[in-house]
N, C-alpha and C positions, 0 to 999 in steps of 0.2 A: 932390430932384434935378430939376436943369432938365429938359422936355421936348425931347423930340430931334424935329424935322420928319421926318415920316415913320415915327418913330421908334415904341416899343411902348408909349410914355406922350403921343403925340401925337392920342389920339381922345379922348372923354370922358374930365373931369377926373375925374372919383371913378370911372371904369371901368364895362362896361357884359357885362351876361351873355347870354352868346351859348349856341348849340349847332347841330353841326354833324350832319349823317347820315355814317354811313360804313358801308362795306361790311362780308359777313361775315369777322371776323378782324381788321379795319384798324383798330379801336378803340384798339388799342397804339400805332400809329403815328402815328394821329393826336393822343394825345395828349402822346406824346413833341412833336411838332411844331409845338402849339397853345406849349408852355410854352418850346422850343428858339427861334423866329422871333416869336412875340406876347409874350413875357415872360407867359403867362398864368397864374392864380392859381385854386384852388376849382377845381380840374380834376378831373371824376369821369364816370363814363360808365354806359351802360345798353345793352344789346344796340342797335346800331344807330343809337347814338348818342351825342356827347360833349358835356356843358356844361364852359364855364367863364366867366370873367372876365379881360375887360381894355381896356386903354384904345387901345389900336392904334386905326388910322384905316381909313377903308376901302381906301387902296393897300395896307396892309400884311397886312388881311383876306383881300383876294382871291388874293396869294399862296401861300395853304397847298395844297400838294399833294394828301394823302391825305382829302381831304373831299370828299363828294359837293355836297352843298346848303349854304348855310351861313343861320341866323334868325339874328335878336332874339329872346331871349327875353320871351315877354308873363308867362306864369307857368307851373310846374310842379309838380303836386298827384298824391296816391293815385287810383288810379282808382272807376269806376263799379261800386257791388253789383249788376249786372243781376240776380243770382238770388232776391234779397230785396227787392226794387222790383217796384212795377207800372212799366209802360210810361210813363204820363204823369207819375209820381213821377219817373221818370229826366229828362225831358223839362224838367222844373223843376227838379232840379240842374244841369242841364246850361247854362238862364239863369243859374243863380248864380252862374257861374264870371263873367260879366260884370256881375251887376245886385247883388252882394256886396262886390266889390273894382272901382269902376270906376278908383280913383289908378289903379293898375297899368297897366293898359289907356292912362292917359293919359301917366304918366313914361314907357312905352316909345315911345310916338310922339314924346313930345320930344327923347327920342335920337335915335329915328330923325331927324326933321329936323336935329337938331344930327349926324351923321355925314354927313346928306347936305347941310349947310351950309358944313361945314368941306369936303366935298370940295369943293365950287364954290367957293370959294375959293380952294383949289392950285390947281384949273383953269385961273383968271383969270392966276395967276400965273405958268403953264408952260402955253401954248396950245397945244404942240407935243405934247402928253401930253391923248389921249381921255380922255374922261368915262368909268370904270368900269359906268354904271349906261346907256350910251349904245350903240347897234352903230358900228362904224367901215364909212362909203361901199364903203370897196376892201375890206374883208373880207367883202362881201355873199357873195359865189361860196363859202367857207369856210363863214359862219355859216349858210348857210341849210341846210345839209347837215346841220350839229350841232344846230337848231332844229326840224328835221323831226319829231321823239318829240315836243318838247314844244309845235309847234302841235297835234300829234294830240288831247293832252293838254286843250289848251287846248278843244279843239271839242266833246270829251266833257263837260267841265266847264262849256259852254254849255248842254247840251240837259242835263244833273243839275239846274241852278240856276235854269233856266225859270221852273219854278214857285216856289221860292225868291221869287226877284224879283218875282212877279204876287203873291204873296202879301203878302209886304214891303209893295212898292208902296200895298196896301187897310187894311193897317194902320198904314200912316203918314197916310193919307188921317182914316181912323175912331179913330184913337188919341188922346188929350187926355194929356201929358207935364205931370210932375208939376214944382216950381218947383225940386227939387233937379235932376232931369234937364236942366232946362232950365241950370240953371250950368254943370253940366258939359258939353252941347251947345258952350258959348256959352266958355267955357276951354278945351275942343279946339278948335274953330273958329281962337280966337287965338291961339292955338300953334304950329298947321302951316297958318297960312295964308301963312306967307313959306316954308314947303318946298313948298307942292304948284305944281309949275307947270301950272295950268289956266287956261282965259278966266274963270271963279266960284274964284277962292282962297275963297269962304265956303262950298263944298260936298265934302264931301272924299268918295269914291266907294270902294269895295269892292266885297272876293267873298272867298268860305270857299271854302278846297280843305280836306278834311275827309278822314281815313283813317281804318276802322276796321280790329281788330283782336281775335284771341283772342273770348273770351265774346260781349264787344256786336257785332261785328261779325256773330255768328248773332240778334241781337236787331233790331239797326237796321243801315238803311243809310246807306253815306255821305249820299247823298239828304238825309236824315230829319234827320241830326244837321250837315249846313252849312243847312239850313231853318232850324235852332231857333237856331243861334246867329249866322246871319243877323237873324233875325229880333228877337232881345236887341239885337244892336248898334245895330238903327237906331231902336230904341223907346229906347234908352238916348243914346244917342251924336246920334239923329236921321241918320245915317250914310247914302247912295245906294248902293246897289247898282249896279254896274255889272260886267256880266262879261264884257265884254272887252276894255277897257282902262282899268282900275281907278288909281285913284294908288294903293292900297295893297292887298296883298293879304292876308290870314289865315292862317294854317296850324293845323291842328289836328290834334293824334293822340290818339284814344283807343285804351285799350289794357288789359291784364291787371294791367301791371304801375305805369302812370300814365298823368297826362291832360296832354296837353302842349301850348303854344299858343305861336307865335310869328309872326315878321313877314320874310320873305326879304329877306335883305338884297340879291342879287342874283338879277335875271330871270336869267340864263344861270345853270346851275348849274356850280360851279368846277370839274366833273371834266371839263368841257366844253370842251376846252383852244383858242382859236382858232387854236393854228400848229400843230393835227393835220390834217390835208386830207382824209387817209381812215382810219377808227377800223381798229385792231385790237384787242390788246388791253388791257381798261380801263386807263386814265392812271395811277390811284390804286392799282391793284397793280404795275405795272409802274415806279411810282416808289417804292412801297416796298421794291421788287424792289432797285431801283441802291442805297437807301437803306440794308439788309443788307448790300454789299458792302464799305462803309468805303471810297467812293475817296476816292483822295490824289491830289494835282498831280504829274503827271506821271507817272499811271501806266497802263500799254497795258491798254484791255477789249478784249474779245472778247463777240459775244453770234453764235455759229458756227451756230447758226437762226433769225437775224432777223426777218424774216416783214415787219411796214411797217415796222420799225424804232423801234419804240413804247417798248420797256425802254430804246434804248439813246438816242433822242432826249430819253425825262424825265433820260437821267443828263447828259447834255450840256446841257442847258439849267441844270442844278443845282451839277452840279461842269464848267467848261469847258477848264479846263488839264488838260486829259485828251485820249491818243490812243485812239480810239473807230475800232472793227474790226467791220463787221455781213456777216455769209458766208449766203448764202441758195441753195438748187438752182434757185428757181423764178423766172426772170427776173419775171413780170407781179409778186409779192411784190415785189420788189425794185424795181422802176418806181414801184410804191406808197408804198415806204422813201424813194425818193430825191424823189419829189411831196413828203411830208410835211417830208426835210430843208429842201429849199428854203422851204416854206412858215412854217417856221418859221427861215429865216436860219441852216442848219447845215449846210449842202454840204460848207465845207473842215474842218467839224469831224469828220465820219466817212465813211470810205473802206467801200463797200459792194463787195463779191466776189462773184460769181458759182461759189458751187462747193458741193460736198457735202462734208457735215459729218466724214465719214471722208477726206477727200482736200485739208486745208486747206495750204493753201501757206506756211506759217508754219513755223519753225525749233523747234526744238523746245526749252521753258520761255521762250521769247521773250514770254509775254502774262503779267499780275500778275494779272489777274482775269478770270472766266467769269461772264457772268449769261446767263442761258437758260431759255424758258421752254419746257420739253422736248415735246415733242408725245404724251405718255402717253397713254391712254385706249382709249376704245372706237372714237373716231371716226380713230385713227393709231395704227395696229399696227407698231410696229418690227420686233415679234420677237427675231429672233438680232441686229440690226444695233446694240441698245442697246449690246452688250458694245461693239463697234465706235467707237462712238460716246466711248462713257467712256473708252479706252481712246485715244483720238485728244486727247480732252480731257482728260486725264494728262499726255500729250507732251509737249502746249506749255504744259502751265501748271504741273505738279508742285507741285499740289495736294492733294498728299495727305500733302506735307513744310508746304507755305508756308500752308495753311487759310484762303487770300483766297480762293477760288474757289467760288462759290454755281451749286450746276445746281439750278434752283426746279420742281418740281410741282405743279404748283395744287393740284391735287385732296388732297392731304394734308398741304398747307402753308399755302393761304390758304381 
C-alpha cells in the first residue's frame, strides 16, 4: 500500500519503536489510541508506560492525546540484580548497555534524524505550518506558563550533571579510543551531521536525565547512574556533553521491572497542550474523560461543573460538530474557561453559564451527555447537596434509561 502524506505509513519505511509515559490508569487509553490514529503494531505496556511500532511521521506523533512524553526507543532489557552485585559490578553493567550493543544506540539516531529530516521537508513545503520541534513567536505568553516545571527541571538537572561533565570532560582529555570505537565515532558523526543544526555538524552534544526506581533507586542515585552512562557514551561515541542545550537528549529508567533507554522525540511534552492558557485538570484524563462518552455529531454535552473548561475544550477540539454546554457557580473558574476557549479558537464552540449545578436552566432530557468531573473528596464536601445534584443530572439527561451519561470520580475511576 502506497504511503499516505501524513498518513500512519508516512515516517520510517520499515517502522520505528517508540514508547510513551502515561498516567496511573491511562495505559488502556492510550493504547487503544496509539493503534486507533498511528495504525500502531507490537503494542504492549508496563505500569507507566506503552511501546509500540509504527511508521507515522512526527505531525501524526504529536497528536496523540492520552500520553504524557513521548521517546524513541534506544533499547528495552530485564533489569539490574542490585542484591547480588557489588556496587562497581553494577557500574560495569550498566556500560554494557552501551559498550555491548553500540548498532542500537546508532540505527536509533538514524531515525531520529530521518524523522527530523522528513519533518523539514513538509516544512519547506507548507511554511504556514510551525516546526513541531520549534516554540511559535505569538505563543510565547502560553508557552512560558507551560514551561515553568520543566525549566525547573532543567536547572536541577544542571547542578546533578556538573560533575558528570567535569568528569567526562578529563576523560576524554586522558582516554586513548580503541580503532573499533573510533569507526563508530566516525559513522555517527556522518549520520547526524545533516540533522544536527549546530555551527560544528561534527560534534554532536548530550545530557542523561536518569530516573531511578524500586531496589536501585535505594542503592544509587540518579547522580551516579546519568555519571556512568554519560560517561560510556562519550568514551564510546566520543559524544560532548552539554547540559543545556544539548542537540540530543538521553532518557533512561531504571527499575524493578526493566531498564529502559530512549531519545524524546519532543522538548515540550504532549500532555502540554499549547491552546490551554490556564491548567486545570490534566489534558490526558480529561480527554479520556470525552473519550468514554462516545460523542457523535450532533449531539448536546453538558459538563454542569466546568471549572476552566478542560473536559469539555479536549472534547471539542476531538469531536467539533458537537453543541458543547459548560455551567460553573464561580464566575473567576469561568473567566478561566472562557481565557482557555479563546486561546484555543473555541469561543462559538461552547456556550459557558454561570449558574449552580442544582439550578440549571435547561429543559429537562434536552442534553445526550454528562461528563463531569464531580468535586468528591476531602478537599469538597457536598454532603446532602450530592442527592441534589444527581437528581438534577437525571432531569436533563435521563440517564439512567439512555446509559450515554458518564458522572466521572477520579478517585475510583482514574
Amino acid at each position: 500500500m502506497a504511503a499516505v502524506p501524513g498518513g500512519p505509513c508516512s515516517g520510517p519505511a520499515a517502522g520505528a519503536r517508540f514508547f510513551c509515559t502515561a498516567g496511573r490508569g491511562l495505559e488502556p487509553f492510550l493504547m487503544r489510541e496509539v493503534q486507533a490514529r498511528l495504525a500502531a503494531t507490537q503494542v504492549e505496556y508496563i505500569s507507566g508506560k506503552v511501546f509500540f511500532t509504527t511508521c507515522s511521521d512526527l505531525n501524526m506523533l504529536k497528536k496523540l492525546k492520552s500520553a504524557e512524553r513521548l521517546f524513541l526507543l534506544i533499547k528495552k532489557q530485564l533489569p539490574f540484580n542490585v542484591s547480588s552485585l557489588r556496587k562497581g559490578k553494577i557500574f560495569n553493567e550498566m556500560q554494557r548497555l552501551i559498550n555491548d550493543d553500540p548498532e542500537s544506540w546508532l540505527n536509533a539516531i538514524s531515525i531520529w534524524k530521518n524523522l527530523l529530516e522528513l519533518d523539514a521537508k513538509k516544512e519547506k513545503l507548507s511554511p504556514q505550518n510551525a516546526n513541531p520541534l520549534k516554540r511559535k513567536v505569538g505563543d510565547n505568553d502560553i508557552i512560558a506558563k507551560k514551561l515553568k516545571t520543566e525549566r525547573m527541571q532543567e536547572t536541577r538537572e544542571n547542578k546533578e550533571y556538573q560533575m558528570e561533565k567535569q568528569i567526562g570532560e578529563k576523560t576524554l582529555e586522558q582516554g586513548n579510543f580503541t580503532t573499533k570505537r573510533e569507526k563508530f565515532q566516525e559513522e555517527l558523526q556522518n549520520d547526524v551531521a545533516e540533522a544536527v543544526d549546530t555551527h560544528n555538524q561534527n560534534d554532536l552534544t548530550f545530557r542523561v536525565s536518569c530516573r531511578c526506581s524500586g531496589a536501585i533507586a535505594k542503592t544509587f542515585t540518579a547522580q551516579e547512574v546519568g555519571r556512568v552512562i554519560g560517561i560510556a557514551l562519550m568514551k564510546q561515541f566520543g559524544w560532548k556533553a552539554d547540559l543545556r542545550n544539548p542537540n540530543l537528549e538521553i532518557f533512561i529508567h531504571l527499575s524493578d521491572i526493566y531498564s529502559v533507554m530512549g531519545i524524546p522525540v519532543f522538548r515540550v511534552p504532549l500532555a502540554s497542550r499549547a491552546y490551554i492558557k490556564t491548567a486545570g485538570l490534566r489534558s490526558t484524563i480529561a480527554w479520556a474523560m470525552a473519550s468514554l462518552a462516545e460523542i457523535k455529531a450532533g449531539a448536546v454535552v453538558l459538563d454542569p461543573m466546568c471549572g476552566l473548561g478542560t473536559i469539555l475544550l479536549e472534547a471539542a477540539k476531538e469531536w467539533p460538530d458537537v453543541y458543547y454546554v459548560g455551567a460553573d457557580v464561580s464566575g473567576s473558574q469561568l473567566l478561566g474557561a472562557g481565557d482557555n476557549l479563546r486561546a484555543a479558537g473555541l469561543k462559538d464552540k461552547v456556550e459557558l453559564l454561570k449558574v449552580s449545578v442544582i439550578e440549571l436552566p435547561l429543559p429537562s432530557e434536552s442534553v445526550d451527555i454528562i461528563i463531569s468531573d464531580i468535586p468528591f473528596g476531602k478537599k469538597f464536601k457536598l454532603g446532602k447537596d450530592i442527592r441534589c445534584i444527581l437528581q438534577e443530572m437525571e432531569s436533563n439527561n435521563n440517564f439512567m434509561y439512555a446509559k450515554r451519561s458518564i458522572i466521572f470520580e477520579l478517585s475510583s475511576q482514574i
